[in-house]
Every structure is written in C-alpha cells, then in structure tokens.
C-alpha positions as CSV (number, residue, x, y, z in Angstrom):
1,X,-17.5,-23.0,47.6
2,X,-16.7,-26.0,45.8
3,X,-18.0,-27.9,43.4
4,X,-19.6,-31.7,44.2
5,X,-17.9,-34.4,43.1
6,X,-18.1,-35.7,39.5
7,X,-20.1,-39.1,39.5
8,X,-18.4,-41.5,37.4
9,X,-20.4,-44.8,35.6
10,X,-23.7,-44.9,33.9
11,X,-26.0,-41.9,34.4
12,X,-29.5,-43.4,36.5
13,X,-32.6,-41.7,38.1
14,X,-32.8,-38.0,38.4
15,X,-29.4,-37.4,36.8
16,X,-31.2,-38.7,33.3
17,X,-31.8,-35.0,31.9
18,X,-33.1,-35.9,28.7
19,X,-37.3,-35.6,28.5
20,X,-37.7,-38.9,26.7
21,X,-36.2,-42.2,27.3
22,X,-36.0,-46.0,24.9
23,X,-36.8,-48.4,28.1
24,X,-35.6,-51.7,28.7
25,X,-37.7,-53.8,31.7
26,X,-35.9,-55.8,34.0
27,X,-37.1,-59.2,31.3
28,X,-35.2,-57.5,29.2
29,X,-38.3,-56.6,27.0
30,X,-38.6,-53.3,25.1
31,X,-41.5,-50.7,26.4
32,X,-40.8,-48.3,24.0
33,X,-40.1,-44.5,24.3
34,X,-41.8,-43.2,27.6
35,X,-40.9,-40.0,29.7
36,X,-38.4,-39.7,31.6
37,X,-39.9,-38.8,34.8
38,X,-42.9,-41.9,34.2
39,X,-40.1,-44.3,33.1
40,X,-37.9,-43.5,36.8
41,X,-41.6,-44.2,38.9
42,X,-41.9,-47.4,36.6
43,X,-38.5,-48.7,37.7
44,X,-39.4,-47.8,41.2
45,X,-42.3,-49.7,41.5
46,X,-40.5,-52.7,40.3
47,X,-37.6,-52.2,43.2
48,X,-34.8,-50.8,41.0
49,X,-33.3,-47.8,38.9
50,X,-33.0,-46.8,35.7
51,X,-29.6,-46.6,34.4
52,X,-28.8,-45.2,31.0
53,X,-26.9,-48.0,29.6
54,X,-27.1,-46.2,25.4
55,X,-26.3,-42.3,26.3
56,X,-25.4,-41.7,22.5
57,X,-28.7,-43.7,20.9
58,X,-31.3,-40.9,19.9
59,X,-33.5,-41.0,22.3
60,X,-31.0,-42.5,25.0
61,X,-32.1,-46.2,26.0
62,X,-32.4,-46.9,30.0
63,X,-32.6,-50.3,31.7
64,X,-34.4,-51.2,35.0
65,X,-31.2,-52.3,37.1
66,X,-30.3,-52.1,40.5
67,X,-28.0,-49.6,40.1
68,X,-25.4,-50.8,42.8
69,X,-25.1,-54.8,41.0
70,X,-24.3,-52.7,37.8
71,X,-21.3,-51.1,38.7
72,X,-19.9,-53.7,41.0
73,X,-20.3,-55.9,37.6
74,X,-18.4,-53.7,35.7
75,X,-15.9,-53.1,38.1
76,X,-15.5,-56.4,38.0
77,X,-15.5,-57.0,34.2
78,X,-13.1,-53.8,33.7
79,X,-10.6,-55.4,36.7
80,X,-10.5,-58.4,34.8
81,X,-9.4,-57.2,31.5
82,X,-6.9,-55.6,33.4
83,X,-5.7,-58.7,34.6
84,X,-5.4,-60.8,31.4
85,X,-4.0,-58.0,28.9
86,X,-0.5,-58.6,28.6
87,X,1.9,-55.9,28.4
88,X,4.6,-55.8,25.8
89,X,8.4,-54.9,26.9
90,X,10.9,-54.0,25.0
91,X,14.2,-55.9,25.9
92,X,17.4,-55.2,24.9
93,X,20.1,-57.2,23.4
94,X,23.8,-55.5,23.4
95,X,26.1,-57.1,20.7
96,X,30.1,-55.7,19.3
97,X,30.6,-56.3,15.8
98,X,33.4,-58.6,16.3
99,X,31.2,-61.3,18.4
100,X,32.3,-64.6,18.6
101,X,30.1,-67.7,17.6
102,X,29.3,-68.7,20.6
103,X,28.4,-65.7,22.4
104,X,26.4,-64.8,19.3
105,X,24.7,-68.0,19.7
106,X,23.6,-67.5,23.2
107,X,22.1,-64.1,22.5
108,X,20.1,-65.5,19.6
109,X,18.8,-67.9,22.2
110,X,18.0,-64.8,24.5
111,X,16.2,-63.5,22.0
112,X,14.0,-66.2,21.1
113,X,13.0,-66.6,24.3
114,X,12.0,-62.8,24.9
115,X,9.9,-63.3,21.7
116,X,8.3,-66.3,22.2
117,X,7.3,-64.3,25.9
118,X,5.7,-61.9,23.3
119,X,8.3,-58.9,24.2
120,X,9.7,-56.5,21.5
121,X,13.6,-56.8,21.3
122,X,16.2,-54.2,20.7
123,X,19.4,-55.0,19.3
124,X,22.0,-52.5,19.8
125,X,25.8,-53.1,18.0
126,X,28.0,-51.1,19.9
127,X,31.4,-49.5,17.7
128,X,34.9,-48.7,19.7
129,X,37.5,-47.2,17.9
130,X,38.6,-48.2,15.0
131,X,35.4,-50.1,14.7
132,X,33.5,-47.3,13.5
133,X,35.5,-47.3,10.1
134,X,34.0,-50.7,9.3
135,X,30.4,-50.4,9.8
136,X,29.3,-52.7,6.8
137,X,30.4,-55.7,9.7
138,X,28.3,-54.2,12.0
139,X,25.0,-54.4,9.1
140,X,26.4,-57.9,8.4
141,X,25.8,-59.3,11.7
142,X,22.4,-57.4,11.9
143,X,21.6,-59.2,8.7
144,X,22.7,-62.6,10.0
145,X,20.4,-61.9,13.0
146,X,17.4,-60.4,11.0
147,X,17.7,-64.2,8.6
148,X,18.2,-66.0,11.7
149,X,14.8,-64.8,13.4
150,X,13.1,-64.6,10.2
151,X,10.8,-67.4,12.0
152,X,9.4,-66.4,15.6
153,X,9.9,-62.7,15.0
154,X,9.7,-59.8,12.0
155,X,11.9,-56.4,12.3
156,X,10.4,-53.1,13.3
157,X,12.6,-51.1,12.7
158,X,15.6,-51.7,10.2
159,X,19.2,-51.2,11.2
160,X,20.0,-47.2,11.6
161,X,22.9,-45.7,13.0
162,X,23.0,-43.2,15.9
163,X,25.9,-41.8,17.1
164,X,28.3,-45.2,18.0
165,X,25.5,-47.7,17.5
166,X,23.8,-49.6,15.7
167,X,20.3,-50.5,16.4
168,X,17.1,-52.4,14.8
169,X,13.9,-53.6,16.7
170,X,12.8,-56.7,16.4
171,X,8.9,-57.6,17.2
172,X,6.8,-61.6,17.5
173,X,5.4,-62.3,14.1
C-alpha cells in the first residue's frame, strides 16, 4: 500500500489539526480565537476556506480565502521572483605573465564589462617553463589588475598559487 501524496501550500479545512484557531474574516477583520471545527463552518457559510496562513503563531491564525485564488497567487508571486533574481556567473579571464599592453588592455576591458553585467571574474596567470622561477611578475601583473579595477569591482579572493597558476577572484563592488 502506499502512502497519499504529500499536499504542498498552506494547510486549510479539515487538514487544520490544531483545536483552536486566531481567525481572520474575509474584511480582513480579527474574530478572535474560535474552534477549529466552528471557525471551518464559519468560512463555509461565507463561500470559502480556511487556510492557515501563521502555522508557527501560538494559536495558529487562519484566514477565510478561497483556497484555489491563494495558491494560484502565490504561484504566481513565487514564479515571479524567479524571474527577476539574477544569477551571478563566474567568468574567467586567462592571462601569461609576459602579456603585452595591448592584449592586457583588451582583457581589462572584458572584465569591466563582465562586472558591470554583475558577474564574478576569475583571473587565472598561467606559468610555462621557465616562467615559474619568476613568479613575483606574475603577482605584479595581478596587482596592476587588482589597482586598475579598484573602481567597478573589489577582490574576493587574493592572488594564491596552485600548481602552474595563478589565480584571484574578482567580485562588483
């Protein structure tokens, strides 16, 4: 045998288990603390439910609602906030220590734009050879890009080493 399926949303009507109830009338006025079984016959004379809208309060408040307009409302109101939350990325940004001005400009310019998008930005110095040897280049250039950000965006995480790289975060102020 298995087990019905697990209701989801607001609690309303007979699956309100606790004896006494804080109701709410449809106005939006306060009746005070009635049974729960009087407080379901008062809702159903007016047409509508009552949902438990304050499960934690002590005693549990309940509104007359039609219980059907509540949850396509908050399905609404959740889908909603889903649609204007914006997700931050993390891009990433590869540099050598030897870079030349004006490929080192064009990836500062990259990287203003993914933070002024509001995206997190990763910037990984890669070391070949003897490269390795001089890493005090490689925290040179990642200081020259930490002063020239300094405006749109602040640094995460500072320069650390792992393995043959080199590599800080950079986040919008």
């Amino acid at each position: 045998m298995m087990a019905p399926p697990v209701k989801s949303g607001p609690r309303y009507n007979e699956m309100i288990t606790v004896p006494k109830v804080r109701v709410i009338d449809d106005e939006g006025e306060n009746l005070g603390i009635l049974y729960t079984r009087e407080a379901i016959e008062q809702a159903y004379e007016a047409g509508l439910d009552l949902v438990e809208v304050s499960p934690n309060a002590d005693p549990p408040v309940c509104k007359f609602l039609d219980v059907g307009k509540f949850r396509y409302e908050a399905q609404k109101k959740a889908n909603l906030a889903r649609k204007t939350q914006k997700t931050q990325e993390i891009k990433e940004i590869k540099m050598r220590p030897n870079i030349d001005d004006h490929d080192y400009e064009t990836k500062m310019k990259a990287m203003a734009r993914f933070i002024g998008e509001g995206d997190k930005v990763k910037v990984t110095l890669r070391f070949r050879g003897r490269e390795l040897s001089h890493q005090q280049l490689g925290m040179n250039l990642l200081r020259r890009v930490q002063e020239d950000i300094a405006e749109v965006g602040k640094v995460e995480a500072y320069p650390r080493m792992e393995g043959r790289q080199m590599l800080m975060v950079i986040s919008p102020k």
